[in-house]
N, C-alpha and C positions, 0 to 999 in steps of 0.2 A: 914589780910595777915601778913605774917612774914617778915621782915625789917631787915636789921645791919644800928644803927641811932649811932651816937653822942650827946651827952647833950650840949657841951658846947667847943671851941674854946681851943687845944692844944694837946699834942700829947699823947693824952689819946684814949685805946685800945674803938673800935667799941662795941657796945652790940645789942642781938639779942632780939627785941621785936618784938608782938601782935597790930599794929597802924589796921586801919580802909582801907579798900581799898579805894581809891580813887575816886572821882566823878569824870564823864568828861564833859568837854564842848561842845557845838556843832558841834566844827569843830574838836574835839578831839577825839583821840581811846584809849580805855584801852587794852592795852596790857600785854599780860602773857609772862611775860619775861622767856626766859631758860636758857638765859648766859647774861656774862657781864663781862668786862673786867679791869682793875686798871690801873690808869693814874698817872704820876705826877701831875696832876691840881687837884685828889682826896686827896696826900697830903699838897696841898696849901690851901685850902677848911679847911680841919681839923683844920689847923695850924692856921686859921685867915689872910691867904699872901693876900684873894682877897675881903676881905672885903671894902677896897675904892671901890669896881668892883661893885659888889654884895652881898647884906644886906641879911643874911637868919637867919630865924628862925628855935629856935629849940624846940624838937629835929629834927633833921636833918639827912636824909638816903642820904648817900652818893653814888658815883656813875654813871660817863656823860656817856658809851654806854653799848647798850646792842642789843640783839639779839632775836627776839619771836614770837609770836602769836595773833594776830587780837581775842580779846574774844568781844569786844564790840565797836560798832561805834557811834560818835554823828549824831543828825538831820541833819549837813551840810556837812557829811564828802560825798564828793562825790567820791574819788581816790582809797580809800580801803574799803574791806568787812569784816564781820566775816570769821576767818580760814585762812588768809593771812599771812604768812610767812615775818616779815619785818626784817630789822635792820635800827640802829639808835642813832644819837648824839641828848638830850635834849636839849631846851635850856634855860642858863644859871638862871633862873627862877623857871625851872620844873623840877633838875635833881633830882637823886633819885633811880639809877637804881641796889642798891644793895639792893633787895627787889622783891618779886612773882608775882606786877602788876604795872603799870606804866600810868597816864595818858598824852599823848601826842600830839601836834598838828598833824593834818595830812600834813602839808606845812615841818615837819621836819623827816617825812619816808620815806622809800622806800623799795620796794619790796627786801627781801633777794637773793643775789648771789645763784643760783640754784648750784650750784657746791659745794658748801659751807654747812658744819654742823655748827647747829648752834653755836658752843663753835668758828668753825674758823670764823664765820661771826660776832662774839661779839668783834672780835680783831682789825674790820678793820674800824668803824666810827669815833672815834677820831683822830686817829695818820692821818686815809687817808684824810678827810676834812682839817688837821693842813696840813698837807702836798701842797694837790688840791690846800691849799687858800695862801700857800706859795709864793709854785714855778710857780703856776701857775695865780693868780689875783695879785699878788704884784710882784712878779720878773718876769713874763712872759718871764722865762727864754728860749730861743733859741737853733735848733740845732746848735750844733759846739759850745756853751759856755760851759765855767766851772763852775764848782760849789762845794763848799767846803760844806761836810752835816757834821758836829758833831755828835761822841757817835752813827755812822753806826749802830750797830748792838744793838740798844734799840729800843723801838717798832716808834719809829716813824722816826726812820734812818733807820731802815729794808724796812717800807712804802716807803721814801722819794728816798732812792735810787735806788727805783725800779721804781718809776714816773718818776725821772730824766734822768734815761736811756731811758723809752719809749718818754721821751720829746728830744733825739738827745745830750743830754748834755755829756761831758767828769767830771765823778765824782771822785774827790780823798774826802777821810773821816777818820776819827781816830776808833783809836780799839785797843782793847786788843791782846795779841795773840791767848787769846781764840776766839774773834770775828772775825778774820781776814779772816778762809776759808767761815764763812757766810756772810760775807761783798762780798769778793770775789766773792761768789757763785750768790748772787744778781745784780753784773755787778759794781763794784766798782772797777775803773780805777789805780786809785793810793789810796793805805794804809799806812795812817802814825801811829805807836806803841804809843800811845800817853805818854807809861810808859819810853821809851826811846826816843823816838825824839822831837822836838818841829815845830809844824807843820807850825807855824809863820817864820821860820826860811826855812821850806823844799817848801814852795809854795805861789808862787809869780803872780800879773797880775791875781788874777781868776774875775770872774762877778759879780759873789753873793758869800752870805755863809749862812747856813741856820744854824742858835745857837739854840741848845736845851739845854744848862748849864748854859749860864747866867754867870756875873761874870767877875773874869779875862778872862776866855776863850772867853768869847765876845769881851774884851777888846783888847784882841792880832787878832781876826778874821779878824780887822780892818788893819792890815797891809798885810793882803793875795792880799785885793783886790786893784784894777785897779781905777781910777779915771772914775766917774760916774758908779762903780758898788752898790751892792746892798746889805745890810743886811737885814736878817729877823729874830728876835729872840721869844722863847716862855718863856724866861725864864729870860732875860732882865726885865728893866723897860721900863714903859711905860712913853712914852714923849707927849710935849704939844701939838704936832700934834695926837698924839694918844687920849689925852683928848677933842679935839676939836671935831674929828670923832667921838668920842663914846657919844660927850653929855655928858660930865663929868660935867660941869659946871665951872664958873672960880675960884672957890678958889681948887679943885682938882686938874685942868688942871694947877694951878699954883703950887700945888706939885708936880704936876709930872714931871715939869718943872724943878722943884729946882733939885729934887730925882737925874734927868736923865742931871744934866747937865757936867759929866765928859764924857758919850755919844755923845749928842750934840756938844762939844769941838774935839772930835773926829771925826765925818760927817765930820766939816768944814777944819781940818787939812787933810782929805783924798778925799774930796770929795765925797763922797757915801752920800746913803740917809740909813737911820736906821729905820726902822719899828718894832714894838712891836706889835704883832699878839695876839688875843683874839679871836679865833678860832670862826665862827658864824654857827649856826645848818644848815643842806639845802640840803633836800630830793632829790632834783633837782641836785645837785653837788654826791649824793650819787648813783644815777641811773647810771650817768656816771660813777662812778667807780666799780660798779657791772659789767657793761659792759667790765672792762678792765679785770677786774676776771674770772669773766665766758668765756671770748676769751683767758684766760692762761696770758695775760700781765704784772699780776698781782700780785704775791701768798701771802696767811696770813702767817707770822713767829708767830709760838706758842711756850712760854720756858713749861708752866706748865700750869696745871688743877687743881682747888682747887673746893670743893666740899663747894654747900652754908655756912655748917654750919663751915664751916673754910678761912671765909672769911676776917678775922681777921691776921691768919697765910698769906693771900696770899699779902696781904697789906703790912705784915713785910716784905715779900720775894720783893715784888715790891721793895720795900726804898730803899733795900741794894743796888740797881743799877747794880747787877751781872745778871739777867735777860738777856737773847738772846732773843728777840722779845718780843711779849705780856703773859702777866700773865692774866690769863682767871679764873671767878668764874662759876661753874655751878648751874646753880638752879634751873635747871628740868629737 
């Protein structure tokens, strides 16, 4: 099969080879992938950011969702057949999905959004699981709360503030001016210009805040919120509570302890709890969001289409951060 792999660890351009299709396991399906979409976590991956995470070998096809076709089942798959229309988040083990065929468990599929072509259904399992596993398993955010979503109109503030609206929540988020009437247009309450305002300074008392930058911008979210509200960051470090849940081991969980202690110093000066998300695959979390799709609750934001064999070009265009929702690769 044809692949875009990496050799080797830095931000050196993808190349397109001739690897082996993949064998599956019992409980696993080969899928014929048709699209697939470009994440931030793909250039963390390149760059060596998640190697304490996850140790991969190369070379390496890069890649977490995609959108496809049922070509082959193992012996214990019992949920899907050949010719099944899925989409789907790997996981962190198996990904791969800038590539013709994909071996997968079947515990991390689920049947494609009927509403949905496959390029709009490759947009929606990362951002919407980071999202799901946000607002909804760690902030169990409430209706009538606030919530602060960072970088609204990138693909997983496109996602997030459209869960948060169907969750009852009052959402203010940052944006360009370019991003502003699609923010708007998604049900976003209050819009801070992130190029002229400073959103630390315009909102005050929210519950949570959902960081997708990382950074100072993490660092100032902390002053939005209310005493016993909630951060959840994708682009933060990860803390020793986060090492402890993921099994990191103790000399890790003690880096990540050191790493994250200007964070930590912050929880306890505001009272919030700080969460570092590692988004987890879950077919089961995705069924549910098909449902909200295919009932309209839902919609994919797509900026652009890039054609397999410029999958290279669409990675550059992801980086630059000007993207309005998802950047999609098609590959069939």
């Amino acid at each position: 099969m044809k692949a875009m792999v990496i050799d080797k660890y830095g931000k050196f351009p993808m190349r397109l080879a001739e690897i082996p299709t993949p064998e599956i396991g019992e409980n696993e399906v080969l899928a014929e992938i048709h699209a697939t979409s470009v994440n931030p976590v793909d250039f963390k991956i390149r760059d060596g950011k998640v190697k304490l995470l996850v140790k991969y070998k190369m070379p390496l096809i890069l890649g977490n969702d995609f959108s496809g076709v049922i070509a082959k089942v193992g012996g214990k798959v019992t949920r899907f057949k050949v010719g099944d229309e899925i989409y789907a988040r790997p996981r962190k083990s198996k990904i791969g999905t800038f590539a013709e065929y994909i071996a997968i468990h079947e515990d991390d599929i689920a049947l494609k959004p009927k509403n949905l072509s496959f390029e709009e259904a490759a947009s929606i399992p990362l951002v919407g699981l980071t999202s799901y596993q946000a607002l909804g398993d760690i902030m169990q955010l409430q209706k009538g709360q606030k919530i602060l979503i960072q970088a609204g109109a990138g693909g997983v503030g496109t996602f997030a503030i459209q869960l948060a609206k169907l969750m009852g929540a009052t959402v203010a988020t940052t944006a360009s001016v370019a991003g502003a009437n699609l923010v708007k247009s998604l049900g976003a309450d209050e819009i801070i210009n992130y190029k002229t305002e400073k959103f630390e300074e315009s909102l005050k008392n929210y519950d949570a805040v959902f960081d997708t930058l990382g950074g100072e911008i993490l660092e100032k979210s902390f002053e939005v919120i209310k005493s016993g509200g909630k951060i959840v960051s994708v682009s933060g470090l990860p803390n020793a509570r986060f090492g402890k849940e993921y099994g990191s081991g103790f000399f890790k969980t003690l880096l990540f302890s050191a790493a994250s202690h200007k964070l930590s110093k912050l929880e306890k000066k505001h009272n919030v709890q700080y969460t570092f998300l590692f988004m987890k695959p879950s077919g089961e979390q995705l069924r549910i969001i098909a449902d909200f799709i295919e009932t309209g609750k839902i919609k994919p934001i797509i900026d652009r289409v890039f054609p397999f064999e410029d999958a290279q070009k669409a990675m550059e265009y992801a980086e630059t951060g000007r993207a309005k929702g998802k950047v999609i690769v098609k590959i069939k």
